[in-house]
N, C-alpha and C positions, 0 to 999 in steps of 0.2 A: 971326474970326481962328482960324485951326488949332490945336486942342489942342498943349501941350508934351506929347509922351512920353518925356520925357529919365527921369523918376523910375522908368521900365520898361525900363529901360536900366544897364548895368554896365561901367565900364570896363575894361578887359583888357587883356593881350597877346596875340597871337593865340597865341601858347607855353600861356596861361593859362587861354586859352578851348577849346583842344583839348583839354586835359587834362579842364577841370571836364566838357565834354561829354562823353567816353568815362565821365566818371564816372556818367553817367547812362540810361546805353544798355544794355536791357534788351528781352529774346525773349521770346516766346508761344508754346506749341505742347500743342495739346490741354488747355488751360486751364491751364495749370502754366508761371509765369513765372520765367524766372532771369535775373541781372543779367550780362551778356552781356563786360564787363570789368573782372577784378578786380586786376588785376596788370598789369605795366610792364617789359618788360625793354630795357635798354640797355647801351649801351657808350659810356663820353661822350667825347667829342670837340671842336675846334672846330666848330662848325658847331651845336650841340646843347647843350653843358654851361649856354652861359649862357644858353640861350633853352627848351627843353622841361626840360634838369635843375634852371632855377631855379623853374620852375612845379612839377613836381614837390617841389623841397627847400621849398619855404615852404611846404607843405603844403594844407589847406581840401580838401582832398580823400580819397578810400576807399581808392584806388591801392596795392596794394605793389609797392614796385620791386624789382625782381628785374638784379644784375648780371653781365653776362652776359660769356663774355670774350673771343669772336671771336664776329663781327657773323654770320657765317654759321650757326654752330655754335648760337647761342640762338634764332635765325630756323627754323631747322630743330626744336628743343625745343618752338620755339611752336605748329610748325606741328603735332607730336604731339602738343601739348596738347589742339588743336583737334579732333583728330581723335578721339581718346580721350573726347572731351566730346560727341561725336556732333555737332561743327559749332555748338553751342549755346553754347560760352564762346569767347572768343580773349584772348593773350596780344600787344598791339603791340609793336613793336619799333624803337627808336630806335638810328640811332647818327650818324655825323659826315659830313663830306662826302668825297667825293675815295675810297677805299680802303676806308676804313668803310661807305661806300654799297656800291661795287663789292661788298663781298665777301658782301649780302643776295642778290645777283641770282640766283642757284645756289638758294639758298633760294627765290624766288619762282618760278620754275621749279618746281621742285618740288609747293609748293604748287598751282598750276594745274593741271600734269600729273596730281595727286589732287583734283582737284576741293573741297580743302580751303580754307578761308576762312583768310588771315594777311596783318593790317596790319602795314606796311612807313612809318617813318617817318624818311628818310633827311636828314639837312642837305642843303643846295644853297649852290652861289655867291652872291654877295649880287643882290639884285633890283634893287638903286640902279645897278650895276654902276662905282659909284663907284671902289672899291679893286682892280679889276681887271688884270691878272689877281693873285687870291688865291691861300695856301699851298692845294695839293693841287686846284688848280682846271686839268682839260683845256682846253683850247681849240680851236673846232670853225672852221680857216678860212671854211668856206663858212657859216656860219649861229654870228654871233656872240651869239642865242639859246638856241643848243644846251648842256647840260651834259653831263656823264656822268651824270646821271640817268635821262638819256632813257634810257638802256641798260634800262630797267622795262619800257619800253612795252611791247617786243617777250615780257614774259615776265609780265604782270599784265592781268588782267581789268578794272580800272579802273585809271588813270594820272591827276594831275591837279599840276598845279605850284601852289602857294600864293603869288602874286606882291604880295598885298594883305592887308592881316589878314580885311578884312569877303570878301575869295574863302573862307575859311576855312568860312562856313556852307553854301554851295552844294556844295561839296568834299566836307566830311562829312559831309552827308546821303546825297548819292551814294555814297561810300563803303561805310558801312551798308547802301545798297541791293541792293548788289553783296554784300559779305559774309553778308546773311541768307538770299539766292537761292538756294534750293538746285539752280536750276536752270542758274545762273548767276553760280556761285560761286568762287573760289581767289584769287590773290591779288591786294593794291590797294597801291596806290602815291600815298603824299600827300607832295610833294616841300618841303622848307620850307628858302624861302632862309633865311641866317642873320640878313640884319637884317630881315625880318620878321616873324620869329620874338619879337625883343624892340619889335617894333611895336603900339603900344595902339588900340583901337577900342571905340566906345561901343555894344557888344553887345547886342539884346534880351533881356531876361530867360528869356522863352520859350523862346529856343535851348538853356538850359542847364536846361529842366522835363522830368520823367522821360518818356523816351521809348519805347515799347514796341512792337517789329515784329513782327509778329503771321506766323507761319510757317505759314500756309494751305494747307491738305491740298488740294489741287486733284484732282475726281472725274472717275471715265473717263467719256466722256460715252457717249448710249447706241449712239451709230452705232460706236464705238470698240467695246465691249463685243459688239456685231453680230455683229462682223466678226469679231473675236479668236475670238466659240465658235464660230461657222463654222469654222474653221480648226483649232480647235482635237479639233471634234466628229469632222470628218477624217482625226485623225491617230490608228494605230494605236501610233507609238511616239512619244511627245514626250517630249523631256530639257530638264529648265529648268535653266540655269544662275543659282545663287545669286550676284550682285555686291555688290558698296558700300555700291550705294544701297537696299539691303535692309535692312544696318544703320544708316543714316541715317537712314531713315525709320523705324525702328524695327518694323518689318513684321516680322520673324523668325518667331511665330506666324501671320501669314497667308498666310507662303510655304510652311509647314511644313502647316497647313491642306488649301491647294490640292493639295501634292504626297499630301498622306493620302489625300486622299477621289479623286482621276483614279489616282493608282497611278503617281503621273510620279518617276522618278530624276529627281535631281539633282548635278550637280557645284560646287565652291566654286570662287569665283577668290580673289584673295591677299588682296582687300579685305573679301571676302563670308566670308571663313574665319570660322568660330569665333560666328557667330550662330545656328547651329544645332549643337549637338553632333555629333560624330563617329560617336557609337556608334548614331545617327539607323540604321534598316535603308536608306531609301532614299538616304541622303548618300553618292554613290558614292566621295567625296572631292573632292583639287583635279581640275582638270579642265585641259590646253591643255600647254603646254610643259613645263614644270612639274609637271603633274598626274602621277596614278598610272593605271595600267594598269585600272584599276574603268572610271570616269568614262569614262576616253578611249576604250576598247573600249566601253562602252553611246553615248556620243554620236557614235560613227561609225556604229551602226546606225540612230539617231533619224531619223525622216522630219519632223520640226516640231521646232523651238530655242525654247522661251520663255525670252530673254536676260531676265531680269529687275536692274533697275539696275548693267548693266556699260555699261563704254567699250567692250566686245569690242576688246582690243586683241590683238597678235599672239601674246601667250603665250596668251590664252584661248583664239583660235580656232587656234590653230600656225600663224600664216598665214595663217589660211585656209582650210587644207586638212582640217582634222581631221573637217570635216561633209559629209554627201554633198550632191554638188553641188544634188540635188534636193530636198531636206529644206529646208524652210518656215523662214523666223524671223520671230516675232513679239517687238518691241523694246518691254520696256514699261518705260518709264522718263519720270521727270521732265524731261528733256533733249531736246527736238525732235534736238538735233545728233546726240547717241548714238539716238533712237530708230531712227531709219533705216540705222542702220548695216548692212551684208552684206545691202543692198537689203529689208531689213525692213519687215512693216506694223508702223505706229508706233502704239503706246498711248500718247500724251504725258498723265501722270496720277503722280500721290501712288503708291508701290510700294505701300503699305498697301490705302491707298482701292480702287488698283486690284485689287489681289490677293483681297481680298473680295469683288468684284462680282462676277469671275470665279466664284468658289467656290458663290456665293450659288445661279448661273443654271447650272452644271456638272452639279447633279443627274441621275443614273444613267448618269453617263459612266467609263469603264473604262479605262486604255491597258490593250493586250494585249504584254505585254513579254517573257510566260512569267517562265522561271525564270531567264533571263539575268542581270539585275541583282543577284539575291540568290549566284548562282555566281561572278561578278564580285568580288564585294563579298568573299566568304569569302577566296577565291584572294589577293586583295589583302590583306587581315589578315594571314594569313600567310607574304608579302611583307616588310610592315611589320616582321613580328614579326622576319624575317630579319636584315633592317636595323640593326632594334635592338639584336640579340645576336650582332655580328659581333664578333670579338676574333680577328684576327691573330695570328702568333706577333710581328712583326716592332713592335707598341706599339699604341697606342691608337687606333683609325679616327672616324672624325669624327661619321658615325651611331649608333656605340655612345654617344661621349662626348651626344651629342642626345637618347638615347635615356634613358640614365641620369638625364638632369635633368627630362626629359619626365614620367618615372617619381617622380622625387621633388618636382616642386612640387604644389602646393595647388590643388585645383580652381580656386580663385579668384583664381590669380595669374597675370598678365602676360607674355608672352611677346613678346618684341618683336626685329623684323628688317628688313631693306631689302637687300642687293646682296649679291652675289658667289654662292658655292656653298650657303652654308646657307637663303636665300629657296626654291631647288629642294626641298631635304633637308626644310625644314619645311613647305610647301603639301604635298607627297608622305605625310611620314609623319606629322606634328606631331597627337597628339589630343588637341584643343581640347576644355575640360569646359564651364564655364559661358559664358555670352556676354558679349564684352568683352576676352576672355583671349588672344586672338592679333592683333596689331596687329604690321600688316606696308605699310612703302610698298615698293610695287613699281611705281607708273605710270613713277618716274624712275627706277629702281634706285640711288638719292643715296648714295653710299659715306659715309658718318660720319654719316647721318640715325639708324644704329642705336645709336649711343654720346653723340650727342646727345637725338636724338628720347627716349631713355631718361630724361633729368632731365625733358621734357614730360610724360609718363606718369605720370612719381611725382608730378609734385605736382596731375594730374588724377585721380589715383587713387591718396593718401597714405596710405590703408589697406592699399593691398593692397602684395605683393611681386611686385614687376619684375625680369625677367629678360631681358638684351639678349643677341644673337646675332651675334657680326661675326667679321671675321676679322684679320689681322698687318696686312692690304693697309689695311685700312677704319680700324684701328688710328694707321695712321700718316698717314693723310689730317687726321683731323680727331677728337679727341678732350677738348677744352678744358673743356665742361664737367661732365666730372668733376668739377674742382676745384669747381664750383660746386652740387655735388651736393656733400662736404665741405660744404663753407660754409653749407649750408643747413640739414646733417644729414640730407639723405637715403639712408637703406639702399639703394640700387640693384645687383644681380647683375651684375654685367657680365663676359659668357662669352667671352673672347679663346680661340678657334679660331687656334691659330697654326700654318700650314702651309707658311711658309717662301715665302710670295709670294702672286700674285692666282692663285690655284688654278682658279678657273672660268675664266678666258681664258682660261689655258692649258687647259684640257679643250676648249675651246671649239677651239683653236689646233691640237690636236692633231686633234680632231675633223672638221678640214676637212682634216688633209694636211697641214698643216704640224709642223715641228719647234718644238721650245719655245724663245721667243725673245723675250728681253725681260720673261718674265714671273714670273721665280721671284728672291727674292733670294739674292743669290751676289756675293763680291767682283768686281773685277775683275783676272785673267788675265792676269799678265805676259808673257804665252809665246803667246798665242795675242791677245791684247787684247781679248778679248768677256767678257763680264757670264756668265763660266761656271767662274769659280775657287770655292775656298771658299765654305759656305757662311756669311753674317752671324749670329754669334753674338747674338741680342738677349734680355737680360731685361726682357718686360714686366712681370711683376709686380713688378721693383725701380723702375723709372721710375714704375708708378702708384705703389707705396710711397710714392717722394717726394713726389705730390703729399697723402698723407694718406689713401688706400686702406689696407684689409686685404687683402691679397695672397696669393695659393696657386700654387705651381707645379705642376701637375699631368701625370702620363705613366703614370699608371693607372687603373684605375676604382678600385681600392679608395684611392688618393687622393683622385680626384672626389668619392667618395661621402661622404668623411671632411669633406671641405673644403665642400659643400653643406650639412651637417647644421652646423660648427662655425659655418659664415656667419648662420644664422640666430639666434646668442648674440651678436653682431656690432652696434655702435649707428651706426655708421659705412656707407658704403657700399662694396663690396665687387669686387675683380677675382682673378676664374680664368683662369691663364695656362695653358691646356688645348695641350701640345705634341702636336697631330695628326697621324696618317701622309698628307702630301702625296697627292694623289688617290682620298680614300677617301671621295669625295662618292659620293651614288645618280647611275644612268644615268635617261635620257630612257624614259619607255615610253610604246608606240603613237603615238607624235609627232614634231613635224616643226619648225624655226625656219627660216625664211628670213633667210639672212644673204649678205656682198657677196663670194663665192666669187671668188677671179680666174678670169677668162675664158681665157687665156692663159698657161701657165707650164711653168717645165722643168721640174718635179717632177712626179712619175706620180702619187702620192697626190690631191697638187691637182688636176691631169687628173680624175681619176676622181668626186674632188668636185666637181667642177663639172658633172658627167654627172650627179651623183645629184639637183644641185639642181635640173637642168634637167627630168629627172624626174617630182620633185615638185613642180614648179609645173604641168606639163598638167594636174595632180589636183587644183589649188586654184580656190577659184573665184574671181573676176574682182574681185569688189567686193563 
């Protein structure tokens, strides 16, 4: 007769059982283990309250919950948590079905786009399909399987509906597997209808024993390793570009290493910023659209590219165009998909692992770059320094006010950005001191990622002081939790750049020929009827006020300066309502973006842009 193993067995919800298991999921990496989820944020709902918040409220678990107050805006904090943590903690995130789902998806997006790990734990319709159709429940004529959850699939690395409690173990193993991948990682989606959620199952004990996923350095192999110094033995100029997956891996010293001893410049991308010092001689700076005139002037003479852990996406490479057509790239990264990128030979390996093999077999190799890099580098300095000490007679320019905070925080504190004009402004001029300290999404450019993503920061980094970068546009997108920075007492910076609209479009808008249109805010125009009357008087720093901010309005520097130094006596968290002069972002140097020019139009400016873009794609290369 078969053994009973009912006594190795635990009754549950499956609400019950996902929680106790996240309580016990825990990384490896280089023998140093951490407990991979400490915290819970959500927004409750139907769909959720009485099935994950009642597991959550009766407690038996580590969990702190964290409430969150628009379902995109904590998705997005979590996803900088993650990021900030080097991919080694995450923060899940729960909320309801219907609206509460939907408004994750932006966020998960995101997440993918940076290669970052954030569980997504959305309510769904019921699985009985008994009470159908339910409040806030779509309905798909052709497939009355479908929810509006499927809306993940298209934007999550794993996807999986929970229709049973016991699918729950299959699910969240998967899941995990997907989140700890660093090669194969961002975001997952476990869909939980609602009455499955209060559905019990007689659990093995085992599924709920500390679990430890072990984050395996994978080494270049040696046919890999061949090929690379052949190629590399070749090159008279090579320029490595610093990405991501540098700081991921935590390789910093052994890309810094390789570039010592061959004599290779390098440039930063937006992810790779800030693992290496600034003041580095060979960091020519950022590098691609974005970049500064250093970087982009040294990697348009490079004959070999060692991409090291980028996506090479269009701001790195401008399209495309920024490299000579004939110049080598060697792709070494974790990521089969990104290794081949711009027809790349692929190092598919650990950045670390790999970047010391390299360095190991390099022995009495030189690039010959002359003096180019170091006359780059100087001329670029000051550049910067220009930037920095520009003062207008006509008020405060955007760069000064950047420059001024640049100057006044602490080596050891956070700088944090994602969209519009100041992402350019900081990759260009921003000098990063210790590493850690510049944390910027740019794969999506997420407008409120940086007023969000700021409460992720702080509490992945509750020591240090955080300082976020947005502007009026990003402001009014999505800024909820603040309040939740209050509530928690976290001191947070938050730099409101207020330029009276989406100032980058419009440079953007201007920049191809067109007139500005739609993109600044202005009343509306009784006389004419276009969004070109008045311009909208708005006090940000009175609306944060309300929410329980210390607040400063700012229109000079000897203001800034005053209100920087008073913020840090401050127990609260903090906004500068920084009144900027509209268009006083940095220009583009030595670079190029490919955007959707019209082909056809009555205006001559447009004409002519579209001549330039036609231009610069003969000079790009293909793939």
């Amino acid at each position: 007769m078969p053994e009973d193993n009912r006594a190795e067995r635990i009754r549950l919800t499956m609400a019950q059982a996902l929680v106790r298991f996240l309580d016990n999921q825990y990384v490896e990496l280089d023998g140093e283990t951490t407990k991979f989820v400490n915290s819970i944020f959500g927004v409750f709902g139907h769909g959720c309250v009485v099935g994950v918040g009642q597991a959550l409220s009766q407690g038996r678990h580590h969990l702190r919950f964290l409430q969150g107050k628009n379902e995109q805006n904590m998705a997005l904090a979590a996803m900088a948590f993650a990021k900030q943590k080097n991919r080694r903690e995450i923060i899940p995130c729960v909320s309801s079905i219907g609206p509460g789902a939907m408004n994750m998806v932006t966020a998960a997006g995101c997440a993918t786009a940076n290669r970052i790990p954030l569980l997504l734990l959305p309510g769904d319709t019921f699985a009985c399909r008994q009470p159908d159709p339910v409040l806030q429940q779509a309905e798909f004529f052709h497939s009355y399987g479908q929810t509006a959850t499927d809306a993940f699939r298209g934007v999550c690395h794993y996807f999986d509906r929970i229709e049973r409690p016991e699918q729950l173990m299959t699910a969240a193993l998967h899941a995990m597997r997907v989140l700890t991948d660093p090669a194969d990682t961002g975001a997952v989606c476990l869909a939980m209808p609602q009455d499955v959620e209060g559905e019990a199952y007689d659990y093995p004990v085992s599924f709920f024993a500390r679990r430890v996923w072990h984050l395996d350095r994978r080494p270049m192999t040696d046919s890999q390793a061949q090929r690379a110094l052949a190629m590399l033995k070749k090159a008279r100029r090579p320029f490595a570009i610093l990405g991501g997956g540098v700081r991921y891996s935590e390789a910093g010293e052994a890309f810094l290493r390789l570039c010592e001893e061959a004599g290779i410049p390098f440039g930063e991308t937006q992810a790779g910023k800030g693992t290496v010092s600034w003041e580095h001689p060979l960091n020519m700076g950022g590098v691609g659209v974005t970049g500064g005139k250093a970087a982009n002037v040294v990697a348009r003479e490079a004959d070999l590219i060692l991409a090291v852990g980028t996506r090479l996406t269009d701001f790195t490479t401008s399209s495309k165009w920024l490299f000579r057509q004939e110049a080598k790239v060697l792709g070494l990264n974790i990521c089969p998909f990104d290794a081949i990128k711009m027809d790349a030979e692929p190092l598919i390996c650990d950045a670390r692992e790999g970047l010391t093999r390299l360095s190991a077999s390099l022995s009495g190799y030189h690039a010959q770059w002359g003096d180019l890099p170091e006359r780059a580098r100087r001329e670029w300095d000051g550049i910067v320094d220009e930037w920095y000490g520009m003062s207008p007679p006509e008020g405060l320019s955007q760069t000064r006010a950047l420059g001024e905070i640049n100057r006044f925080m602490g080596k050891g504190d956070i700088a944090v950005g994602s969209a519009g004009s100041l992402p350019g402004d900081m990759q260009r001029l921003w000098r990063a001191g210790e590493k850690g300290t510049y944390h910027m999404e740019y794969g999506f450019s997420n407008m409120g990622y940086e007023t969000n993503g700021a409460l992720g920061v702080k509490l992945a980094e509750p020591e240090r002081e955080v300082y976020t970068f947005f502007g009026d546009g990003t402001y009014l997108m999505a800024h909820s939790e603040l309040l939740t920075c209050v509530q928690e007492g976290l001191r947070v910076h938050f730099c409101l750049f207020d330029n009276s609209g989406w100032g980058c479009i419009e440079n953007l808008q201007n920049n191809q020929g067109n007139d500005t249109f739609g993109t600044v805010f202005r009343k509306r125009n009784p006389e004419t009827g276009e969004l070109d009357g008045a311009p909208l008087p708005v006090d940000y720093a009175m609306n944060a006020r309300a929410y329980g901010l210390k607040t400063y309005t700012i229109r000079t520097v000897e203001e800034l300066r005053a209100a920087l130094s008073d913020a840090l006596t401050q127990p609260l968290p903090v906004l500068y309502d920084i009144k900027v002069l509209p268009g006083s972002m940095t220009v583009g140097y030595e670079s190029w973006w490919r955007v959707g020019v019209a082909e056809v139009s009555g205006q001559p400016r447009v004409q002519q842009a579209y001549l330039d873009l036609a231009e610069h794609i003969r000079d790009t290369r293909d793939y």
